[in-house]
C-alpha positions as YAML, in Angstrom:
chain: A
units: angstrom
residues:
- id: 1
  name: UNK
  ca: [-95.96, 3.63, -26.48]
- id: 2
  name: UNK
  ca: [-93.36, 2.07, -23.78]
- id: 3
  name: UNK
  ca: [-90.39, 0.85, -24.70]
- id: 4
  name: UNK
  ca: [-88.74, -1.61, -22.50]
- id: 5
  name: UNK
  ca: [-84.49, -0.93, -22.85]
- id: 6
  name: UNK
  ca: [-83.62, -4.46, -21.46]
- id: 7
  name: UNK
  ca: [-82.26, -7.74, -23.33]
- id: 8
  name: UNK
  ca: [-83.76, -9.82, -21.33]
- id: 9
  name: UNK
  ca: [-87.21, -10.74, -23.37]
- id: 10
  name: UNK
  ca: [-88.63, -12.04, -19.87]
- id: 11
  name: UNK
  ca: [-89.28, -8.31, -19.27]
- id: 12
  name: UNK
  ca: [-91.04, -7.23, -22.31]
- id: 13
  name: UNK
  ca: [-94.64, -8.01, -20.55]
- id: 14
  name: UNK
  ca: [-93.65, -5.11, -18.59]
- id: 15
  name: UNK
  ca: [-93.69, -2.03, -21.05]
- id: 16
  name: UNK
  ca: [-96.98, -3.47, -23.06]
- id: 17
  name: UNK
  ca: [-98.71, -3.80, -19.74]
- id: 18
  name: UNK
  ca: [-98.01, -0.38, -19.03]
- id: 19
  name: UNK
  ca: [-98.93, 0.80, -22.02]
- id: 20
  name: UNK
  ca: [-102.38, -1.03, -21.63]
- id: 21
  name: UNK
  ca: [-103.03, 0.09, -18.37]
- id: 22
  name: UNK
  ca: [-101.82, 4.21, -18.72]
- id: 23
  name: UNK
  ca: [-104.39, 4.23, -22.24]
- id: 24
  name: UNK
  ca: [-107.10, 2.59, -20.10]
- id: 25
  name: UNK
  ca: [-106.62, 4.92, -17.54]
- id: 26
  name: UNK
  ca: [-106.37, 7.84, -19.82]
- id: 27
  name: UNK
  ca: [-109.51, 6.93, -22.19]
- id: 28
  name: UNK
  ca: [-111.91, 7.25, -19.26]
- id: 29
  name: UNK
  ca: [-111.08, 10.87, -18.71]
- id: 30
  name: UNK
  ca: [-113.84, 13.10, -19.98]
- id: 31
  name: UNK
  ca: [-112.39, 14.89, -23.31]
- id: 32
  name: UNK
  ca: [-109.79, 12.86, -24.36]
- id: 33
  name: UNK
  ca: [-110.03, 10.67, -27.13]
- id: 34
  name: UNK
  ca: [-107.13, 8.00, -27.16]
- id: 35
  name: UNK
  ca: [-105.77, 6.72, -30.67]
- id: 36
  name: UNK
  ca: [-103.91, 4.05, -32.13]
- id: 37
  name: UNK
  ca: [-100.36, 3.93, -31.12]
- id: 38
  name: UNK
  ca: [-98.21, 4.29, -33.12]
- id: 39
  name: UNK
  ca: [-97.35, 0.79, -34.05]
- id: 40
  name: UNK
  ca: [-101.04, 0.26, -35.14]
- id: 41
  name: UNK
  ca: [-101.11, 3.11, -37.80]
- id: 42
  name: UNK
  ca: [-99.58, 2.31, -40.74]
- id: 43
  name: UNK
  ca: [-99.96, 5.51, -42.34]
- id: 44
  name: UNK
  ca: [-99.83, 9.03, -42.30]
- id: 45
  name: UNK
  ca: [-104.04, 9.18, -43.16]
- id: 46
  name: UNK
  ca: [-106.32, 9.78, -40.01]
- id: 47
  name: UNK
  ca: [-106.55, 12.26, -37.23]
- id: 48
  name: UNK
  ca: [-103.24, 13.54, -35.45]
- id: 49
  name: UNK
  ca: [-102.55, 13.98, -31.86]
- id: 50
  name: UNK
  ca: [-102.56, 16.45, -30.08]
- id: 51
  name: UNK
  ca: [-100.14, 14.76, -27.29]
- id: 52
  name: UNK
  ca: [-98.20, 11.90, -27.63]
- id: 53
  name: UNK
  ca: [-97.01, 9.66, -24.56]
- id: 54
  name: UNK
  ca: [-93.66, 7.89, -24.71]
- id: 55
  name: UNK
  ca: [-92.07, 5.94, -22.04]
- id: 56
  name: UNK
  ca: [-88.82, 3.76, -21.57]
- id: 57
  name: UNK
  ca: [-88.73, 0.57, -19.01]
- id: 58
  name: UNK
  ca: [-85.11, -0.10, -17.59]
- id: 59
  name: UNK
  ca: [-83.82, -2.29, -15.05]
- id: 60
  name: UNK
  ca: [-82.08, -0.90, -12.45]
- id: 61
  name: UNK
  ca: [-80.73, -3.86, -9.59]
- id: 62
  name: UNK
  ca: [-84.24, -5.23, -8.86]
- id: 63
  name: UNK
  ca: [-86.07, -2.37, -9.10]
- id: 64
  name: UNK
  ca: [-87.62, -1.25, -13.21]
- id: 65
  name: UNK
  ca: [-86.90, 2.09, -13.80]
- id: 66
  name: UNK
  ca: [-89.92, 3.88, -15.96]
- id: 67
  name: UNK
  ca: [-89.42, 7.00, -17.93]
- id: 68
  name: UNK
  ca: [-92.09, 9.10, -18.87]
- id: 69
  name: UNK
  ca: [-92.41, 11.80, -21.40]
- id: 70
  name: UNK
  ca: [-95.60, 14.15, -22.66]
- id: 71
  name: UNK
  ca: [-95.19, 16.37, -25.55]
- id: 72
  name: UNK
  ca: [-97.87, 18.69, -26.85]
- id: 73
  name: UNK
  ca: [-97.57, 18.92, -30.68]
- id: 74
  name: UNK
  ca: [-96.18, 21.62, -31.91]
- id: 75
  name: UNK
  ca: [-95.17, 22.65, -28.35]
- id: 76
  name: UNK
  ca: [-91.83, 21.71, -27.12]
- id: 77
  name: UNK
  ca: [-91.54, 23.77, -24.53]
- id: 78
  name: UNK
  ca: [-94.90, 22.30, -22.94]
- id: 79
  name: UNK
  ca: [-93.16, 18.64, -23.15]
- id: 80
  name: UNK
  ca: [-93.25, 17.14, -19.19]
- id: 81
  name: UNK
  ca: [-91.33, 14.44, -18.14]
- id: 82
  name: UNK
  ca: [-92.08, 11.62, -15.43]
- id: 83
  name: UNK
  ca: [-90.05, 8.84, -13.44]
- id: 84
  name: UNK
  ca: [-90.87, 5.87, -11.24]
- id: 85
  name: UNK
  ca: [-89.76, 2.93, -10.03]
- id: 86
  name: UNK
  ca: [-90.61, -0.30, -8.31]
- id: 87
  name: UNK
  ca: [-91.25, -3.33, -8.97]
- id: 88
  name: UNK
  ca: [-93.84, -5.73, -10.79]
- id: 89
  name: UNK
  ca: [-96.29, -6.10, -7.63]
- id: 90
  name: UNK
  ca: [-95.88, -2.28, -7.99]
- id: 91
  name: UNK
  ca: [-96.86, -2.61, -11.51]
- id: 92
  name: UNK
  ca: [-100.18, -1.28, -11.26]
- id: 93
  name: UNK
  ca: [-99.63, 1.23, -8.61]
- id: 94
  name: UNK
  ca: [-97.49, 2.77, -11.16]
- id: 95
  name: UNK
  ca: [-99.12, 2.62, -13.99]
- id: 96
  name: UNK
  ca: [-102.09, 4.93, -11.89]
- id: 97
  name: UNK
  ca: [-99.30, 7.45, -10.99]
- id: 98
  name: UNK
  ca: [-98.12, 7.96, -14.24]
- id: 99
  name: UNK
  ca: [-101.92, 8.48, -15.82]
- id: 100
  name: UNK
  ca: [-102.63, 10.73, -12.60]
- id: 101
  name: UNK
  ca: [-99.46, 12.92, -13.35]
- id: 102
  name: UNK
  ca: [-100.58, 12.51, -16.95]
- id: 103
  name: UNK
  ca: [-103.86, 13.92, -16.58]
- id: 104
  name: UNK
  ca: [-102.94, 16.74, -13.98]
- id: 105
  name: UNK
  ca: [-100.28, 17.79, -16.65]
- id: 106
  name: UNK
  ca: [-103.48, 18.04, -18.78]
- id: 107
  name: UNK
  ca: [-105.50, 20.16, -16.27]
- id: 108
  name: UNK
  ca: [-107.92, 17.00, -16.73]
- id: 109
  name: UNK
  ca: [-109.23, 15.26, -13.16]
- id: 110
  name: UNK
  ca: [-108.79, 11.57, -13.02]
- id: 111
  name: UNK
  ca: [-111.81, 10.85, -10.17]
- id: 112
  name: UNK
  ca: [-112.75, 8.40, -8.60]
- id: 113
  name: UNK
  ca: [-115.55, 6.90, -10.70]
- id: 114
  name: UNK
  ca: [-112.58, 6.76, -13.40]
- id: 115
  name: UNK
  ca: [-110.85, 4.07, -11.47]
- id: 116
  name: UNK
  ca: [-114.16, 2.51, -10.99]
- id: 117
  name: UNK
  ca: [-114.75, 2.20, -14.28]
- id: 118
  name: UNK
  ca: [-111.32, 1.39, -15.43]
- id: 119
  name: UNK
  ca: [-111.51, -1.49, -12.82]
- id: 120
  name: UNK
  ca: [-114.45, -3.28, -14.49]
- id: 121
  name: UNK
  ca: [-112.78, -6.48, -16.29]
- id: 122
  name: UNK
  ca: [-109.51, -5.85, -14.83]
- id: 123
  name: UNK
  ca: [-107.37, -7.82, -12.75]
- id: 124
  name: UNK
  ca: [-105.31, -7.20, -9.50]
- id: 125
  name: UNK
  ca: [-103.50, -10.51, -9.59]
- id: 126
  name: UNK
  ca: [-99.78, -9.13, -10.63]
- id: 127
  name: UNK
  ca: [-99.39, -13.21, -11.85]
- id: 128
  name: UNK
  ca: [-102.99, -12.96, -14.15]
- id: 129
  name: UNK
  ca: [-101.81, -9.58, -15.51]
- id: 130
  name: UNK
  ca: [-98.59, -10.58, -16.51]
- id: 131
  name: UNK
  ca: [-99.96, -13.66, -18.21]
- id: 132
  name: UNK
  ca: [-102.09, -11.17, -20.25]
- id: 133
  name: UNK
  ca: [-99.70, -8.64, -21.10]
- id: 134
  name: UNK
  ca: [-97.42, -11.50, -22.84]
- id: 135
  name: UNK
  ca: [-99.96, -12.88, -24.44]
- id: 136
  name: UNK
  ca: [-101.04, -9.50, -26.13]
- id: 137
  name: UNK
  ca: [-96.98, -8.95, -27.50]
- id: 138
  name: UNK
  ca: [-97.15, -12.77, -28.68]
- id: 139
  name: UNK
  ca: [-97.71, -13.28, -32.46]
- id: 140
  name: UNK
  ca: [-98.61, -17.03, -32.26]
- id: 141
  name: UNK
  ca: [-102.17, -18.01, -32.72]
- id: 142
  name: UNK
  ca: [-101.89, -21.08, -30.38]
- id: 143
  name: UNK
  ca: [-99.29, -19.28, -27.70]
- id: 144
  name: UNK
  ca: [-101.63, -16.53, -27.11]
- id: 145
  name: UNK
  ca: [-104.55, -18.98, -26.29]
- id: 146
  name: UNK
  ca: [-102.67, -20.51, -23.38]
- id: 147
  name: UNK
  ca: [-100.66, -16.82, -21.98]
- id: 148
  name: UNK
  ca: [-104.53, -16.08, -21.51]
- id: 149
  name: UNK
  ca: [-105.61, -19.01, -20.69]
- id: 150
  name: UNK
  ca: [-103.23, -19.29, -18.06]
- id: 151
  name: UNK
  ca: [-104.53, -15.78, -17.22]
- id: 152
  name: UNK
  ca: [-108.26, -16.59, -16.50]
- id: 153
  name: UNK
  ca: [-106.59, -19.76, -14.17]
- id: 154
  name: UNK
  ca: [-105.20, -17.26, -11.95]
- id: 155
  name: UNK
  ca: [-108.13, -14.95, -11.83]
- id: 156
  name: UNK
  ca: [-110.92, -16.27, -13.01]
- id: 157
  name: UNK
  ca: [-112.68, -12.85, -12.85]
- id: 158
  name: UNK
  ca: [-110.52, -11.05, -15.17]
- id: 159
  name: UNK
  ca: [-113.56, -10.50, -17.40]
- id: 160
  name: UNK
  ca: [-111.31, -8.87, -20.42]
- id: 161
  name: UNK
  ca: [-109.42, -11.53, -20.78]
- id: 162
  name: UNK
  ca: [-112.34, -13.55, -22.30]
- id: 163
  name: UNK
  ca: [-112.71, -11.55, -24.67]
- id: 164
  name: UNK
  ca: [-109.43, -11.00, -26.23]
- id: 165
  name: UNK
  ca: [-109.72, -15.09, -25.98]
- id: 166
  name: UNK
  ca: [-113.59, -14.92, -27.92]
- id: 167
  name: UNK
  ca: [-111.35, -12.84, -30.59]
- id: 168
  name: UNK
  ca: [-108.71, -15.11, -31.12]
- id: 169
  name: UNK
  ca: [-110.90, -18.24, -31.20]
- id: 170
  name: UNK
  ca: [-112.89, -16.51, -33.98]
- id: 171
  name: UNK
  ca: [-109.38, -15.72, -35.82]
- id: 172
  name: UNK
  ca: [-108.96, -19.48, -35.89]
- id: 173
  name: UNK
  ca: [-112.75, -20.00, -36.86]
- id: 174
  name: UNK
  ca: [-112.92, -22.19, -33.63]
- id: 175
  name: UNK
  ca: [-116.75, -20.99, -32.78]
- id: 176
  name: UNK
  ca: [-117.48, -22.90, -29.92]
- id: 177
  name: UNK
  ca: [-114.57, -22.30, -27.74]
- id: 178
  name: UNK
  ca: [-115.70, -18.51, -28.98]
- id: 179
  name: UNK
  ca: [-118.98, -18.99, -27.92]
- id: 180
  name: UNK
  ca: [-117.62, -20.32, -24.81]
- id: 181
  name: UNK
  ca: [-115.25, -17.22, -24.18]
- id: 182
  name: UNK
  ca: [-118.40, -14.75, -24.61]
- id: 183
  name: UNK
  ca: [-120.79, -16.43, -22.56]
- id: 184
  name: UNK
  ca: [-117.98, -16.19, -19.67]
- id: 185
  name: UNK
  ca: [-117.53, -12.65, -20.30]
- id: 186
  name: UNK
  ca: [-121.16, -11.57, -20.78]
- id: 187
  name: UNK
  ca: [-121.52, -13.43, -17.55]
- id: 188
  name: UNK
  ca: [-118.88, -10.95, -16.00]
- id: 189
  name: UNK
  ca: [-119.68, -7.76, -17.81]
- id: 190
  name: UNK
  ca: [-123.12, -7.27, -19.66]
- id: 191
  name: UNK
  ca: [-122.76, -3.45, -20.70]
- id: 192
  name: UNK
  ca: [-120.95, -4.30, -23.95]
- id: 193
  name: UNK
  ca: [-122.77, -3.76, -27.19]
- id: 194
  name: UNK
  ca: [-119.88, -4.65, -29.23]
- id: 195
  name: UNK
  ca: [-119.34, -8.03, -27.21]
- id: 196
  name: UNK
  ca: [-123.62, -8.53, -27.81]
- id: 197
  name: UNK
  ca: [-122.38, -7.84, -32.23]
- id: 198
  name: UNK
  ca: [-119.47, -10.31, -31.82]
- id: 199
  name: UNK
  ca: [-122.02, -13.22, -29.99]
- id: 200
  name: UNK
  ca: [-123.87, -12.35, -32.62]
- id: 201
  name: UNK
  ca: [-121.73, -13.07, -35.27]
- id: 202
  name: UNK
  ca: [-120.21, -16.11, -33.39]
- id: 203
  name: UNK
  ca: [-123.34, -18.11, -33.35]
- id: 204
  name: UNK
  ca: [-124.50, -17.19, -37.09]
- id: 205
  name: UNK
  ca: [-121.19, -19.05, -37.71]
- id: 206
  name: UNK
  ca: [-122.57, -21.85, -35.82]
- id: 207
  name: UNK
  ca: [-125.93, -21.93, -37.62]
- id: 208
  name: UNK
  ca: [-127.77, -20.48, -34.90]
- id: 209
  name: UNK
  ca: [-129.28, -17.42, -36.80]
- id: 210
  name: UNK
  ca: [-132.49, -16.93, -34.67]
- id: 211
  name: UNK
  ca: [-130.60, -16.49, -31.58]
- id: 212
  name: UNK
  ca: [-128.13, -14.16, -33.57]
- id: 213
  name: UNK
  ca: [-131.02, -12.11, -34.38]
- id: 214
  name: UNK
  ca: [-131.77, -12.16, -30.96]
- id: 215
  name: UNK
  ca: [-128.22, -10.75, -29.66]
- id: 216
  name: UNK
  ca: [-128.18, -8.27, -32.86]
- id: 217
  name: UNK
  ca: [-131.21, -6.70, -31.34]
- id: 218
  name: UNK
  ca: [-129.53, -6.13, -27.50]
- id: 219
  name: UNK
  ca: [-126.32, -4.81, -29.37]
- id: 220
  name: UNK
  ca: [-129.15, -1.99, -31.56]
- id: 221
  name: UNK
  ca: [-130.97, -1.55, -28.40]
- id: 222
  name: UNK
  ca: [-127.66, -0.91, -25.81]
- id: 223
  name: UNK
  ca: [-125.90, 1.39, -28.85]
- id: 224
  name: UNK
  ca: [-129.21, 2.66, -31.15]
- id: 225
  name: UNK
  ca: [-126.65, 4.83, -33.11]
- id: 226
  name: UNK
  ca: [-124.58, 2.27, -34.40]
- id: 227
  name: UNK
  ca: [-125.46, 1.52, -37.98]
- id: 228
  name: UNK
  ca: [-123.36, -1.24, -38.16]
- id: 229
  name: UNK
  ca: [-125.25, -3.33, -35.42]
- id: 230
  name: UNK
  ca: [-128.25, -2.14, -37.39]
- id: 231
  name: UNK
  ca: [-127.08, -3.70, -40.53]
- id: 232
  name: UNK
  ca: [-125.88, -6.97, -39.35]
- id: 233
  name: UNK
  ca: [-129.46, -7.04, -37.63]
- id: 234
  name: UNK
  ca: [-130.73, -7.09, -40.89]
- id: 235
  name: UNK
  ca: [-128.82, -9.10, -42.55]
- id: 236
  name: UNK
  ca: [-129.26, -12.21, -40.20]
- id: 237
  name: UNK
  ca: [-133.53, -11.66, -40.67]
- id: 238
  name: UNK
  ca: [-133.10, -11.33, -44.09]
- id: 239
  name: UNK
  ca: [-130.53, -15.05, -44.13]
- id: 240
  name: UNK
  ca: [-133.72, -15.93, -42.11]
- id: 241
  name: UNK
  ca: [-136.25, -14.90, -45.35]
- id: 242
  name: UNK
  ca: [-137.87, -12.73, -42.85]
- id: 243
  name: UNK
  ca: [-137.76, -10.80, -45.09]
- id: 244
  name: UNK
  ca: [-140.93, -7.66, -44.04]
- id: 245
  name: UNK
  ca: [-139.04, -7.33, -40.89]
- id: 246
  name: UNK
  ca: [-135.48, -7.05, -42.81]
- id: 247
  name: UNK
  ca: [-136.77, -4.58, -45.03]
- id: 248
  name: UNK
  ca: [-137.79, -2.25, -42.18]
- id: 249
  name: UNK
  ca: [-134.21, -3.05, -40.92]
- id: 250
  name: UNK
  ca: [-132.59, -1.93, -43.90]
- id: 251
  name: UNK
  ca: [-134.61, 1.17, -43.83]
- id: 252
  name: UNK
  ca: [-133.59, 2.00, -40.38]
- id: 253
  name: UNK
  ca: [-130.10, 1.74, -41.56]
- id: 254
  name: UNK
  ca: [-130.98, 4.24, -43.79]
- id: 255
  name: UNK
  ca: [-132.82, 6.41, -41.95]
...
């Protein structure tokens, strides 16, 4: 949770894009488990952390000032606090100290195949990021289509971006230019189950239920565990009165 203590709202891509990058960072350690912030929970219901990250963005002349603090719950005295500064082609160079810090303060190792990993998607065109990290603090449908459109024009790589855009188009119930965003980012990163469920879903919308059924089953096959890939799976052969092969389906759901 960054907070950026500026009035100047030209700025505010600067604290969210911190934020993103420190919990990407920090969810590929082994053993941590990163939550909602707090912003996204609205309520009191569902598990607690056990540390809580807080940070404050200032501007200081022409360098941003960030402010870092770690508290353990329950454990004041174990709170650590963290500064840096720079600027925004620093922005990522940053963000990489602070989860470092963050993670040594947690006797956790950030390697080297974390960064790998963390890099796959991601962008290290400062101008492409920054376009991205607007677009995920604007509220407006139609805005947020062009921050990352204007994203994927600077970096045409920047695999994640596609599919924050495949989300946004399915918001609007615009199922081509979804379809359109997924191929892209299948095209960039095929690992994703979840990305394989949303295709999925995108061209049952368009009609296209065999080849749905087709994408359901490399979602079940990359993640055999999720029931909910399982499900949809059967759903689409049963829309498709196949119905033998949706009943064994349902029963794997079940199983």
């Amino acid at each position: 949770d960054f907070q950026n203590r500026s009035f100047r709202p030209e700025i505010d891509w600067v604290g969210m894009g911190l934020a993103y990058l420190v919990r990407g960072h920090l969810g590929e350690l082994d053993g941590v488990e990163v939550l909602p912030d707090r912003k996204q929970m609205s309520n009191g219901s569902g598990p607690r952390p056990d540390w809580t990250v807080t940070g404050e963005v200032r501007e200081s002349g022409t360098k941003l000032m960030v402010t870092v603090s770690v508290d353990h719950q329950g454990m004041p005295e174990d709170r650590k606090q963290l500064l840096t500064e720079g600027d925004e082609r620093d922005l990522f160079a940053m963000a990489e100290y602070i989860a470092e810090r963050i993670s040594h303060h947690l006797r956790l190792e950030f390697t080297a195949s974390d960064r790998v990993r963390l890099d796959h998607g991601m962008t290290r065109d400062i101008g492409a990021f920054k376009a991205f990290a607007a677009a995920l603090t604007e509220r407006r449908l139609r805005t947020k289509v062009e921050l990352y459109q204007r994203a994927v024009s600077l970096d045409p790589s920047f695999a994640i971006v596609y599919r924050h855009l495949s989300r946004i188009y399915t918001i609007m119930r615009e199922y081509r230019a979804a379809e359109s965003a997924l191929v892209r980012f299948l095209s960039l990163e095929s690992g994703s189950a979840e990305a394989y469920n949303d295709y999925a879903y995108v061209l049952a919308q368009l009609g296209r239920h065999q080849e749905a059924g087709e994408q359901y089953r490399l979602a079940v096959e990359m993640d055999p565990m999720s029931a909910r890939y399982r499900l949809n799976l059967a759903d689409t052969l049963r829309h498709q009165e196949r119905r033998e092969e949706a009943r064994q389906a349902y029963r794997d759901v079940l199983a």
